[in-house]
Steps between C-alpha positions, in 0.01 A plus 500: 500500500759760609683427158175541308510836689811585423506392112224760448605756670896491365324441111216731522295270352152533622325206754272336242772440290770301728577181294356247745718250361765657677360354780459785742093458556266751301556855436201579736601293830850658449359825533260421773777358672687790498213729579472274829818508571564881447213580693609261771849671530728185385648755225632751746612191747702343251643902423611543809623141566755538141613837652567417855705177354701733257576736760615259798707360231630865353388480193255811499639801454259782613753817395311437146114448675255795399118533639227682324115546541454140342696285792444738749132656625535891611311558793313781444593829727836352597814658333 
């Protein structure tokens, strides 16, 4: 399933059309999958999980990290 995922969204090709020969389940449980598992938080676990590992191992390298309005929420009324 999380391949399925992944082959459409690193080919852009749309859910209906992933080859279900490939063997990766149908375009639409992919995407319900990761619908489920987005709005269950497993995305952002397995985020933070990669980063913590690359940092306790020193390969992150924050000097070249940038933040805008898209990672980050501004609170409103806070500067």
């Amino acid at each position: 399933m999380l391949e399925g995922i992944a082959f459409v969204l690193s080919t852009g090709i749309g859910w209906t059309k992933l080859p279900i020969e490939l063997g990766y389940g149908s375009g639409w449980t992919c995407w319900r999958r990761m619908r489920e598992w987005a709005d269950a938080g497993v995305f952002d676990r397995v985020h933070q999980a990669v980063l913590d590992r690359l940092g306790e191992s020193g390969r992150l390298d924050w000097s070249r990290a940038s933040l805008n309005s898209v990672s980050v929420r501004a609170k409103r009324g806070v500067s």
